[in-house]
PAVEXDREN-712407 format. One line per 10 residues: number of its first residue (from 1); their letters; for each residue x negated, y negated, z of N, C-alpha, C, O. Coordinates in pm, whole numbers, plus 32768, in hexadecimal, padded with zeros to 4 digits. Layout:
% residues N
NUM) a) X,Y,Z,X,Y,Z,X,Y,Z,X,Y,Z  ...
//
This chain:
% residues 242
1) xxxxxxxxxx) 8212,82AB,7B6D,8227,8222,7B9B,81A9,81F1,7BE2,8167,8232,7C34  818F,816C,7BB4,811E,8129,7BFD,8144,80B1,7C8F,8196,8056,7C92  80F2,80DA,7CEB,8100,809F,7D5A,80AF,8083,7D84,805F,80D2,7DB7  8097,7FA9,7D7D,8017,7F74,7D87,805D,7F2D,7E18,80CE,7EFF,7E27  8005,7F34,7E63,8008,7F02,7F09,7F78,7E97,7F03,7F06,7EA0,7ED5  7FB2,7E4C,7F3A,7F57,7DCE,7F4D,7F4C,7DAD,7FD8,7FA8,7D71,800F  7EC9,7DD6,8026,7ED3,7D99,80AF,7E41,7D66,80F8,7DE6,7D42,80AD  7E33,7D63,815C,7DDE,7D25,81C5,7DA7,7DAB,8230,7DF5,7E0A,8230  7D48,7DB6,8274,7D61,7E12,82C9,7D64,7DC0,837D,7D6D,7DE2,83F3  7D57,7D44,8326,7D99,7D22,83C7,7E14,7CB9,83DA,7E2D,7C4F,8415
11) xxxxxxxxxx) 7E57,7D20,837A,7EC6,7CD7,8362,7F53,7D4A,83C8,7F86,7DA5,8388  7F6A,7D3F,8414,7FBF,7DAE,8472,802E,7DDC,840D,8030,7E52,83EA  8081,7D8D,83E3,80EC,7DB0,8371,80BB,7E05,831C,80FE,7E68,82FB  8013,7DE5,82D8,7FE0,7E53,8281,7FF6,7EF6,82B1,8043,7F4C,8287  7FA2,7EFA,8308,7FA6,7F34,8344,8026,7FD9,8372,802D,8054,836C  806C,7F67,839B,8120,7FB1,8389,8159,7FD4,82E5,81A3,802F,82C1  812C,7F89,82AD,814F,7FB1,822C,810A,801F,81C5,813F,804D,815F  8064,8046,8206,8030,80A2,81E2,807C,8102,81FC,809E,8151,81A3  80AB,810D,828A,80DC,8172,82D5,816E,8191,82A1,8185,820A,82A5  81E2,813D,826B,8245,8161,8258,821D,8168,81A5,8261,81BC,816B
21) xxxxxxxxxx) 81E6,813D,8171,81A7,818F,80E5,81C5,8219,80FB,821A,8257,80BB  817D,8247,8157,8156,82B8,815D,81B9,8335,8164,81C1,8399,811D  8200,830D,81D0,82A5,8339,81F0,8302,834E,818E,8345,83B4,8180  8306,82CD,8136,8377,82B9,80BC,8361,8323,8072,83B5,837C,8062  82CD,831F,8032,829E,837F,7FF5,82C9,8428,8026,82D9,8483,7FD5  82D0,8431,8080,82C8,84C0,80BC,8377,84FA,808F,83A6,8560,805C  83AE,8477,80C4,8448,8493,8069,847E,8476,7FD2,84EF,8478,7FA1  83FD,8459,7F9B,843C,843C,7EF9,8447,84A2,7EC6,83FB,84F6,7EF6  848C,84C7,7E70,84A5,8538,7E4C,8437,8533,7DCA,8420,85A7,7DA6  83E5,84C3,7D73,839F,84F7,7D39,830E,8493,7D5F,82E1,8435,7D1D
31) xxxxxxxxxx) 82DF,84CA,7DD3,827A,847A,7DF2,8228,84B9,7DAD,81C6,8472,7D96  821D,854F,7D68,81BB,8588,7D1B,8199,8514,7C97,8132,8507,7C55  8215,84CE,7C91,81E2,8461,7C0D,81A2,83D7,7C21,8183,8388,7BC8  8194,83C8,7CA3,8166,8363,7CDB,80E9,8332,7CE1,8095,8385,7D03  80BB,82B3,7CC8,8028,8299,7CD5,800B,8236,7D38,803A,81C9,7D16  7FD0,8233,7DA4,7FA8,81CB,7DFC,7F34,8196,7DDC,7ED2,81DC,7DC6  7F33,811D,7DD6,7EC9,80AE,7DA4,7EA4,8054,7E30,7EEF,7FF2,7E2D  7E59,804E,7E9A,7E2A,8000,7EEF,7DC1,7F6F,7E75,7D63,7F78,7E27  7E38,7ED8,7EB7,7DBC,7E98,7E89,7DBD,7E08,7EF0,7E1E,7DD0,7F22  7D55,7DEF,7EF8,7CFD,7D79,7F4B,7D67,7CD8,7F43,7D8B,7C9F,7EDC
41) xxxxxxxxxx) 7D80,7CB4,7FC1,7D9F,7C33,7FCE,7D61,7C1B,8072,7D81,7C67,80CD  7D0F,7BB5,8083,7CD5,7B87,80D6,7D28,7AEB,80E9,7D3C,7A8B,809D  7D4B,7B0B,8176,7D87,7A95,81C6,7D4E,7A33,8203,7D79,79BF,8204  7CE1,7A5F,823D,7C6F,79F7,8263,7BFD,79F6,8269,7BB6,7A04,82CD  7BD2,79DE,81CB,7B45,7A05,81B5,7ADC,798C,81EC,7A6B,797A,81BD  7B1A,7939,825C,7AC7,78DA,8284,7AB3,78ED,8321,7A95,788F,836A  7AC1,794C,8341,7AB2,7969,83CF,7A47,7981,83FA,7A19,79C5,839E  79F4,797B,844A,7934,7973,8474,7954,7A16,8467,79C0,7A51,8463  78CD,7A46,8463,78A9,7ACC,8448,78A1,7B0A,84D1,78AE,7B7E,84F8  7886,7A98,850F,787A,7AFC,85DC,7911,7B22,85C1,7937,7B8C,85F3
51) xxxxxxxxxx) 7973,7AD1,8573,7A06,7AFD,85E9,7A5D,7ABA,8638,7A2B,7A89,869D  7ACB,7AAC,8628,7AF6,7A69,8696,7BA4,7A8B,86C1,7C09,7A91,867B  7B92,7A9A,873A,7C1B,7ABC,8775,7C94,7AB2,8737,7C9F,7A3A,871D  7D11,7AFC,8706,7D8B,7AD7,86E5,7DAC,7A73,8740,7DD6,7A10,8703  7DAB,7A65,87A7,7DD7,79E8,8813,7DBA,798D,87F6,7E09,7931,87E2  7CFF,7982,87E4,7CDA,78F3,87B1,7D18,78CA,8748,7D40,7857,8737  7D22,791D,8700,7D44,78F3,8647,7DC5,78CE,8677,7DCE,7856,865C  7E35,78F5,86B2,7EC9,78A4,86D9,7E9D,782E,872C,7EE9,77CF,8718  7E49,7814,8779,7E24,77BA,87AD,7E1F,7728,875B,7E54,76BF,8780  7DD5,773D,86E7,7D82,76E9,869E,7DFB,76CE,863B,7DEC,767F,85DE
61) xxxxxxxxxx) 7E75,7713,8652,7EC7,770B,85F5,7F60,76C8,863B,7FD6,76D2,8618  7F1D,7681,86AE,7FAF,7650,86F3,7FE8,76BC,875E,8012,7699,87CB  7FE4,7736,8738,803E,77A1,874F,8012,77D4,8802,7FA9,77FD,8834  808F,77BC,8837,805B,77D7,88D9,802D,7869,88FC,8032,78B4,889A  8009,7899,895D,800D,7927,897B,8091,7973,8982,80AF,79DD,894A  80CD,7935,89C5,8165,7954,89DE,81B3,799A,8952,81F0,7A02,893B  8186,7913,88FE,81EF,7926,8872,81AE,794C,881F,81D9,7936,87AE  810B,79A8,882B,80A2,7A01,87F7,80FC,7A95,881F,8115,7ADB,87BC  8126,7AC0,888F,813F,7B2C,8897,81DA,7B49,8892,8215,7BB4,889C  820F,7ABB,887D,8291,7B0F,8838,8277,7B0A,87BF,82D4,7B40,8784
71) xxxxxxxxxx) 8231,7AEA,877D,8217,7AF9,86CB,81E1,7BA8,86C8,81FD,7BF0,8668  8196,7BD6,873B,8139,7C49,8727,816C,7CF2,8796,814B,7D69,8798  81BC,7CA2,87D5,81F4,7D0B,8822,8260,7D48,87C0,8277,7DC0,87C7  82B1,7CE8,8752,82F6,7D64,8749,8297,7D95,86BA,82DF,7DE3,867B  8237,7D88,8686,821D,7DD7,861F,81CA,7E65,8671,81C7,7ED8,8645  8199,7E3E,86D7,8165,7ECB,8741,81AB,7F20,872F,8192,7F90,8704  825B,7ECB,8769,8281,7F50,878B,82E0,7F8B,8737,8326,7FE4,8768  82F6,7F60,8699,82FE,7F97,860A,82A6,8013,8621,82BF,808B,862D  821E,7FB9,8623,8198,803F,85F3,8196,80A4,865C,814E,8107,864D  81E3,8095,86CE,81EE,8101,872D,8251,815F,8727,8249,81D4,874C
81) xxxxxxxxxx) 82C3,811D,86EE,831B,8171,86BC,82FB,81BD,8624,834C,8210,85F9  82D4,81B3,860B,829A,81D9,857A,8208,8256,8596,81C2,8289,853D  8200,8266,8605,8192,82A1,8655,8101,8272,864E,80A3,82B1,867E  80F7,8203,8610,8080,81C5,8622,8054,817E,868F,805F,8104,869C  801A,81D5,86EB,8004,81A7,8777,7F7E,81BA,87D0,7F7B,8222,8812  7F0F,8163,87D8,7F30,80DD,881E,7F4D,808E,8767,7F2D,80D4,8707  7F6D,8042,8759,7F4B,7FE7,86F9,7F6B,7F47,873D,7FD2,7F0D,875E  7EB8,7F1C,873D,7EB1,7E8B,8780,7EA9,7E26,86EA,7E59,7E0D,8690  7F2B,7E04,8711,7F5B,7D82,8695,7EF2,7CE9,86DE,7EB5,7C99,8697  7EF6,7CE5,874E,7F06,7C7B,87BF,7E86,7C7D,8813,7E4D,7C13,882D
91) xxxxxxxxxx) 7E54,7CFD,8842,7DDB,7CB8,8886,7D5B,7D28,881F,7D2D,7D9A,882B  7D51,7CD3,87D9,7CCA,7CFA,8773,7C61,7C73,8740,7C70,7C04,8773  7BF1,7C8F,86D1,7BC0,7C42,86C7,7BCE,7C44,8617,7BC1,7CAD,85D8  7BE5,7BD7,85E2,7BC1,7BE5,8561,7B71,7B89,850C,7B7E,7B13,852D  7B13,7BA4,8496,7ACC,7B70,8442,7AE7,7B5D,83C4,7B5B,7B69,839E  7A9D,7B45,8385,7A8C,7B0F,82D0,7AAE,7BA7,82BA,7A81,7BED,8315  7B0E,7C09,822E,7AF2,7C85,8215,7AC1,7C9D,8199,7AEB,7CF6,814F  7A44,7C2F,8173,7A18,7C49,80B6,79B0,7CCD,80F0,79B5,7D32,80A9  795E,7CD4,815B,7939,7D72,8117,7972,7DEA,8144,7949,7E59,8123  79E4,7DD0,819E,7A3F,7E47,818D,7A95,7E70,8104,7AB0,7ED7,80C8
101) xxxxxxxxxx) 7AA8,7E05,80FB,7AE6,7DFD,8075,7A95,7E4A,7FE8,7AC6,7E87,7F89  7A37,7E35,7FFF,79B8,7E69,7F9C,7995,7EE5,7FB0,7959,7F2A,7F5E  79C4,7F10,803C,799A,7FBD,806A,79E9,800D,802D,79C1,8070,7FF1  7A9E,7FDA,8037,7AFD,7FF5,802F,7B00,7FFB,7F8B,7B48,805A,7F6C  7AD8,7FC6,7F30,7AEB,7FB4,7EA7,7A73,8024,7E83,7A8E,8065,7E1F  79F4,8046,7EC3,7976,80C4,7EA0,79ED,811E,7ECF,7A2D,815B,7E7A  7A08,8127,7F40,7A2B,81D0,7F8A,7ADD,81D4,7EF9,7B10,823F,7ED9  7B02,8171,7ED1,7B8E,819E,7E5F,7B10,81E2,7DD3,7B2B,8248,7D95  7A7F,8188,7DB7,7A73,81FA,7D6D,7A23,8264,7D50,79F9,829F,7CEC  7A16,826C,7DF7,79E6,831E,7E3F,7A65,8353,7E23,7A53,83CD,7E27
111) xxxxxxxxxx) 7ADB,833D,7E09,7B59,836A,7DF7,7B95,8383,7E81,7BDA,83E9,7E8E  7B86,833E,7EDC,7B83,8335,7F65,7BE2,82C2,7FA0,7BE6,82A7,8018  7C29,8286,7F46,7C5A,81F5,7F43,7CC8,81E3,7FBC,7CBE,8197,801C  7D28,8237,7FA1,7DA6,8246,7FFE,7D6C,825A,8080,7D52,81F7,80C5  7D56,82C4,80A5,7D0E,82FC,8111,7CB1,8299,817D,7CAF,8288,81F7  7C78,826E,8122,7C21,81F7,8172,7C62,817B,8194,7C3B,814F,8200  7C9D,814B,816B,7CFE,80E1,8155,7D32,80FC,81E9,7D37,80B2,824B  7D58,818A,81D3,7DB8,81C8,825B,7D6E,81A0,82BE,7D94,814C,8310  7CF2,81DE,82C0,7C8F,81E7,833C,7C54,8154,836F,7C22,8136,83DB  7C6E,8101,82F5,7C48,8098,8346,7CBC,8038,8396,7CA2,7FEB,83F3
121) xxxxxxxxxx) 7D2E,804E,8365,7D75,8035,83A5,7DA5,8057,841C,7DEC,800A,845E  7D84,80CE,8444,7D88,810D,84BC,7D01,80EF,8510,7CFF,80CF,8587  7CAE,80FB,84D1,7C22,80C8,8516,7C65,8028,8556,7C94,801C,85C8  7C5D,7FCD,8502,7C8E,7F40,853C,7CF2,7F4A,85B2,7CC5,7F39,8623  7D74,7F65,85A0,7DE8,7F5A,85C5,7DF0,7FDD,8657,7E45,7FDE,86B0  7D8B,8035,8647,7DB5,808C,86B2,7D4E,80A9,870E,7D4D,80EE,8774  7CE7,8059,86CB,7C47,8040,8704,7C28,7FE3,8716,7BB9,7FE2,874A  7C51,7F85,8706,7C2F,7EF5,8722,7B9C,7EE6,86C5,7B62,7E7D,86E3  7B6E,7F18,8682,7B21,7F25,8622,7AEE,7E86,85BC,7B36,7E45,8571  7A74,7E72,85D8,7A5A,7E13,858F,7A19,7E3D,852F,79BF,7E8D,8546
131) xxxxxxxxxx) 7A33,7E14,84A9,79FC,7E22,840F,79CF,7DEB,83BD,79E1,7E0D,8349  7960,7D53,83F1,7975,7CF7,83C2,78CE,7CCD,8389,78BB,7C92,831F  7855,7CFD,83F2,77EC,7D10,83AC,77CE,7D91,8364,781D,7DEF,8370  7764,7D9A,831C,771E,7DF9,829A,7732,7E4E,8332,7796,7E95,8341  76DB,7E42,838D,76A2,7EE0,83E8,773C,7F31,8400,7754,7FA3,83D8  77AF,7EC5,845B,77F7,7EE3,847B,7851,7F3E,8402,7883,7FA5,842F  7869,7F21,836A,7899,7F60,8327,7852,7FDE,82E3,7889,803A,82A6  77CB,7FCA,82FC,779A,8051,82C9,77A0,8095,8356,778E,810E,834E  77AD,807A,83A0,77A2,80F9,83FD,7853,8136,8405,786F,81A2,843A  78B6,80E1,83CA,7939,80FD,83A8,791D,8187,8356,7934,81FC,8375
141) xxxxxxxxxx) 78E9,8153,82E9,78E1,81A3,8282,78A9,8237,8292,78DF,82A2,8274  7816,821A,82D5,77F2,82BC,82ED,7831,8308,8375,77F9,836D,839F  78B3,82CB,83BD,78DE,82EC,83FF,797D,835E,83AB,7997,83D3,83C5  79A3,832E,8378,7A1C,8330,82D7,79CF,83AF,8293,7A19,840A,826E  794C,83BD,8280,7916,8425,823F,78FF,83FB,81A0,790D,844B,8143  78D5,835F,818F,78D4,832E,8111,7803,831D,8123,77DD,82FB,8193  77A8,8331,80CA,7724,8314,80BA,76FB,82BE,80E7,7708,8260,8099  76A2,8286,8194,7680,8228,818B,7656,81CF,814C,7684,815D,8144  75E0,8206,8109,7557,81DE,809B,75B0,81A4,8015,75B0,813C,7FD3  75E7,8202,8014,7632,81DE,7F5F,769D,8157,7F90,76C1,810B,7F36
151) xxxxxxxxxx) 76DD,8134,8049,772C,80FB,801E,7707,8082,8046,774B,801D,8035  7674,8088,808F,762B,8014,80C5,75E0,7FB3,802F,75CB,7F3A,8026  75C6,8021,7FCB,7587,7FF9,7F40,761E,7F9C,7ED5,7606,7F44,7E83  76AB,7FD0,7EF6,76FF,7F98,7EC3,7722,7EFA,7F11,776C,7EA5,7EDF  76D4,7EEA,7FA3,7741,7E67,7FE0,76AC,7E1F,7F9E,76B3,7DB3,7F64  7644,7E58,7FAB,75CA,7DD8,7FA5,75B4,7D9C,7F10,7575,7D37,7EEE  7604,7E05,7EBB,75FE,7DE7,7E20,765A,7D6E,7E18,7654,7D05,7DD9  76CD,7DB4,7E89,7766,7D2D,7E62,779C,7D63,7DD2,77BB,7D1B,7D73  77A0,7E11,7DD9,77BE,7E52,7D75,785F,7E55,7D51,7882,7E80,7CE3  78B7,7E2B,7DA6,7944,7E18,7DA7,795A,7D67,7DD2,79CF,7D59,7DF8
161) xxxxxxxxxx) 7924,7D0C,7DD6,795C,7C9F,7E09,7980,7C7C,7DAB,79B2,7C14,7DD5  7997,7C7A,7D2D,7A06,7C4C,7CC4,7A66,7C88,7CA7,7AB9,7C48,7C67  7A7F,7CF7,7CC0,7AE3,7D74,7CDC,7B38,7D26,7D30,7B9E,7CE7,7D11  7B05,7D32,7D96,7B5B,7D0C,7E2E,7BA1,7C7D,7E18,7C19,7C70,7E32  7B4D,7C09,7DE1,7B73,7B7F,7D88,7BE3,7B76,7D19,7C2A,7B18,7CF6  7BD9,7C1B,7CE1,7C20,7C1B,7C66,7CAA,7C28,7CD5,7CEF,7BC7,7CF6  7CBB,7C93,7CF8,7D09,7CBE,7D3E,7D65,7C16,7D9E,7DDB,7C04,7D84  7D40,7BE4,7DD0,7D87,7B73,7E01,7DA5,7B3D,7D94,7E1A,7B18,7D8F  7D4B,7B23,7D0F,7DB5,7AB6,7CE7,7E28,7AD6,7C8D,7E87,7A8D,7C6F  7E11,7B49,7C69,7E97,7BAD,7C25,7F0F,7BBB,7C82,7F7E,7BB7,7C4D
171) xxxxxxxxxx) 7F06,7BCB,7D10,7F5A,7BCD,7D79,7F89,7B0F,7D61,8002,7AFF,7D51  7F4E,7AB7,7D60,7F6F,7A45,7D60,7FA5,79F3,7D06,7FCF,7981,7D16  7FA1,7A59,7C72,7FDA,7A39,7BFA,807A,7A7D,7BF2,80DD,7A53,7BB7  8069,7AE0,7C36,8100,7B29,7C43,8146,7ADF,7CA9,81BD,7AF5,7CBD  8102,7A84,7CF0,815F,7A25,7D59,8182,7A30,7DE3,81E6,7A08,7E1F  80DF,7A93,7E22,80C2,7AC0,7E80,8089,7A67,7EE4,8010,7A61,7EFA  80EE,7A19,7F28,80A8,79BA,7FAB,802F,79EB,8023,7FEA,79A7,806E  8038,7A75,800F,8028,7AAD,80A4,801A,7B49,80BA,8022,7B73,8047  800C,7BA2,80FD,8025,7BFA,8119,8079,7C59,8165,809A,7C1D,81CB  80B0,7CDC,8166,80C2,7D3E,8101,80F5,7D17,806D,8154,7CC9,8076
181) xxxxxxxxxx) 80DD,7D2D,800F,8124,7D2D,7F87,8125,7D75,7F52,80B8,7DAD,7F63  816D,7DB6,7EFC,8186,7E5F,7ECC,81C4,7E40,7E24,822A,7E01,7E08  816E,7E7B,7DCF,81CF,7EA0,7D1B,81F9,7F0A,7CFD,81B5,7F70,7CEC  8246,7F03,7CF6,8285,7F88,7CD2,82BA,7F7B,7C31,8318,7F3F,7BFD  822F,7FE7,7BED,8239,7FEF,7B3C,8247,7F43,7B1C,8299,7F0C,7AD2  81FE,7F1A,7B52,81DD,7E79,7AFE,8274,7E44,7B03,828A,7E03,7A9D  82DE,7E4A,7B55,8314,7DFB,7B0F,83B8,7DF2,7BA2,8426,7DBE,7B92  8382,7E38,7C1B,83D2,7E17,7C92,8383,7DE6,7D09,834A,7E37,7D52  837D,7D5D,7D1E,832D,7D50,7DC7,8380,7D2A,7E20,83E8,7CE8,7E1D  832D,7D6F,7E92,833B,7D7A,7F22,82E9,7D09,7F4F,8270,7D0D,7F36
191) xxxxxxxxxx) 8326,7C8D,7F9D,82C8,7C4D,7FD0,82D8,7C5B,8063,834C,7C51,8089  826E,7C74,80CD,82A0,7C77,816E,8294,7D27,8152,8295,7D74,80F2  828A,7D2B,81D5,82CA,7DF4,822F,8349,7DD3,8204,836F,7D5E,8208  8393,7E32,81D9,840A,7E86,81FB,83EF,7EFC,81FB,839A,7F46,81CA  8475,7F08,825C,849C,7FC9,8291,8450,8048,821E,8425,8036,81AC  8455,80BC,826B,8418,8137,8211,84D5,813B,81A4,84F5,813D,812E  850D,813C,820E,859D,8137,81AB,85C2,80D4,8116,85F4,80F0,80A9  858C,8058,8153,8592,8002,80ED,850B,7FE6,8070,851E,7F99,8012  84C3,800F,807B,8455,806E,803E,846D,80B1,7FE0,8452,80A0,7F69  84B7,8125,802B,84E9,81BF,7FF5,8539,81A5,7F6A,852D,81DB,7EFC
201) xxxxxxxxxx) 859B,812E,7FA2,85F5,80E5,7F60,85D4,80CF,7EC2,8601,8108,7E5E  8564,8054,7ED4,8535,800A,7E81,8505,8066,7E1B,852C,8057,7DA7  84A2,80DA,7E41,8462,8174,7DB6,84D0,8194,7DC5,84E7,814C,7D64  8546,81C4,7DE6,85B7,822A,7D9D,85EA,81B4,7D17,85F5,81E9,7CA9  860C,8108,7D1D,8636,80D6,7CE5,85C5,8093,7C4B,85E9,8078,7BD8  853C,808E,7C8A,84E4,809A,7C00,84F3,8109,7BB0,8505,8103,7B36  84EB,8194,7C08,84EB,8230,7BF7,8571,822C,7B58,8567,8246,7AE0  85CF,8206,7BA3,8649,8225,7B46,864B,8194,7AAE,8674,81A3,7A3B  8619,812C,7AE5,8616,80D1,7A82,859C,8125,7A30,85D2,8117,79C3  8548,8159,7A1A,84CD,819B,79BB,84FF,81CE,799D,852A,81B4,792D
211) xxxxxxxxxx) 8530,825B,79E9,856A,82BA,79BA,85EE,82C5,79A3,862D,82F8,79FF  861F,82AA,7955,86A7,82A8,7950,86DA,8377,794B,8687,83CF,7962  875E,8390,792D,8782,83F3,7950,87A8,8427,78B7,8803,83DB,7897  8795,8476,7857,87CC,8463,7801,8883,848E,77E4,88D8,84C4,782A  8881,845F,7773,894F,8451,7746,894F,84DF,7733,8909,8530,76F6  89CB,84E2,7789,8A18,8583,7782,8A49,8596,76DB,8A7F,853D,7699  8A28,861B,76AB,8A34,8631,7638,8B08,8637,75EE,8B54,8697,75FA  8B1B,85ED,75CB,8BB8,85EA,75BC,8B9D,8606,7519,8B49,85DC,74CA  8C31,867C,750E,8C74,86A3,749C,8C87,8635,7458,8CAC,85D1,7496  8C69,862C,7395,8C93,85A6,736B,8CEE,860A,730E,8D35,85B6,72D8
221) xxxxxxxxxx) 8D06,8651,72F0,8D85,868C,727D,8D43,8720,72BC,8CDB,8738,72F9  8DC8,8785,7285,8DD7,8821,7277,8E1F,8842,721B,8E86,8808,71FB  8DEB,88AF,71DF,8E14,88ED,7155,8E52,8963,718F,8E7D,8959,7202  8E63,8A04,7134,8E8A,8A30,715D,8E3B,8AC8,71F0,8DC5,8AEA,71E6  8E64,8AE3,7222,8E46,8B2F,7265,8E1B,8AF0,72D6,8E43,8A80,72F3  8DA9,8B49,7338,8D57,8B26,73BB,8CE3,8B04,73B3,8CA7,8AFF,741E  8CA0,8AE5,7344,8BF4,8AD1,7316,8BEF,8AE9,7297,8C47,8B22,7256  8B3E,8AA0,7250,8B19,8AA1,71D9,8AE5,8B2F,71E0,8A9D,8B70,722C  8B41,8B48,714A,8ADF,8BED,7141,8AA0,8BCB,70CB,8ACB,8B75,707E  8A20,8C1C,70B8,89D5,8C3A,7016,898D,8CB3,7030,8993,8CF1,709A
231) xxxxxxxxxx) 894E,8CD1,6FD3,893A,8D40,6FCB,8902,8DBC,700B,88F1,8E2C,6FDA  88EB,8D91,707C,88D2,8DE3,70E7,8924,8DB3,716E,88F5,8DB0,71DF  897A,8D9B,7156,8A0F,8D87,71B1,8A26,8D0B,71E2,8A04,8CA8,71A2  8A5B,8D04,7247,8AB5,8C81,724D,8A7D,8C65,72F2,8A61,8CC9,7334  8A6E,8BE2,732F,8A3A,8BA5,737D,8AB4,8B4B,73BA,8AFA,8AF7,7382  8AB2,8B75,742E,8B4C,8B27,749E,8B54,8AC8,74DF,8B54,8AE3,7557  8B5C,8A5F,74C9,8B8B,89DF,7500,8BD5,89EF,755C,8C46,8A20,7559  8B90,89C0,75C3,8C0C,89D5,765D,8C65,8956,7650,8C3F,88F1,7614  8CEE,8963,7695,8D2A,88BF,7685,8D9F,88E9,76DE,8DC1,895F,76E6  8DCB,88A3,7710,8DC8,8818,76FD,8D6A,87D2,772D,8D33,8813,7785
241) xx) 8D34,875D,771E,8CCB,8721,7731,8CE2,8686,773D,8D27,864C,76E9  8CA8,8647,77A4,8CDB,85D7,77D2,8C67,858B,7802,8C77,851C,7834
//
């Protein structure tokens, strides 16, 4: 089964949803068949490159302080219960993420994709971590244990920025407003976080629609005896059979 996740890394919901990915998985019973696909949707690719406060950005958006941290207190303390802790939804800084996005698309094909994805999300969210100029993301990178040189030669080429482009507008053709968004085998979405339970949910019910179970073998006539014999004997049909 294929499992394409569509997110942001400064998107807090992303974030939680990496994390309960992760979980679901641990209880599927065939996560060995599973493929995780990390791909690029950028929320505000118009944000100045210095950065700027989650506060300001609710600021500029009507949104008081007050009614900033009941939007962000309770996804904290989700990610705290979930043991992701500190995770600052609320007092961080965030930027444009096209060349994180571009790090993140080299280090998937260092074969490194998941993993990093991880780390930057934890970098952001538990570091207050900004990712938003070239220096700041290559020093991400050779921090992760991904090639500076090779990954400083991939952002200055702009060796993934149609990747990362492709990636939004395929998310936007499937009818993706926003971020988290999740496919499951092309053909179940998740739009928004939900639970590791309701997750879990969603692959057991693709899981069984692919795979169906096959039809119990039922008797259609019997002749005489307990099985077909020929010439090297006779072979037993168990039954009754239902």
């Amino acid at each position: 089964m294929k499992i394409e996740f569509w997110s942001d890394i400064v998107c807090p919901y992303c974030g939680l949803m990496d994390n309960r990915l992760r979980l679901a998985l641990e209880r599927f019973e065939h996560a060995d068949d599973v493929r995780v696909t990390h791909r690029s949707f950028q929320l505000h690719p118009d944000l100045p490159r210095a950065g700027i406060t989650q506060r300001k950005l609710l600021e500029t958006h009507g949104i008081s302080a007050a009614d900033g941290e009941g939007i962000f207190a309770p996804i904290e303390a989700a990610a705290r219960a979930e043991g992701l802790d500190p995770y600052r939804a609320l007092e961080r800084t965030l930027g444009p993420t096209d060349l994180a996005h571009e790090l993140l698309a080299h280090a998937a094909d260092k074969g490194r994709g998941e993993e990093t994805w991880t780390a930057m999300f934890r970098a952001h969210f538990g570091e207050g971590r900004r990712l938003w100029t070239e220096d700041e993301v290559l020093g991400f990178a050779a921090e992760t244990g991904l090639d500076r040189a090779d990954a400083a030669r991939a952002l200055r080429e702009r060796r993934y920025r149609d990747r990362v482009a492709a990636d939004q507008r395929e998310a936007e053709r499937l009818g993706a407003g926003g971020t988290p968004f999740t496919v499951l085998d092309g053909r179940y979405a998740l739009r928004g976080a939900v639970s590791t339970d309701e997750l879990l949910a969603a692959m057991t019910t693709v899981w069984e629609a692919t795979h169906p179970e096959p039809a119990p073998l039922r008797v259609l006539g019997e002749g005489e005896g307990e099985g077909v014999c020929g010439p090297d004997g006779c072979a037993v049909l168990p039954h009754p059979l239902s």
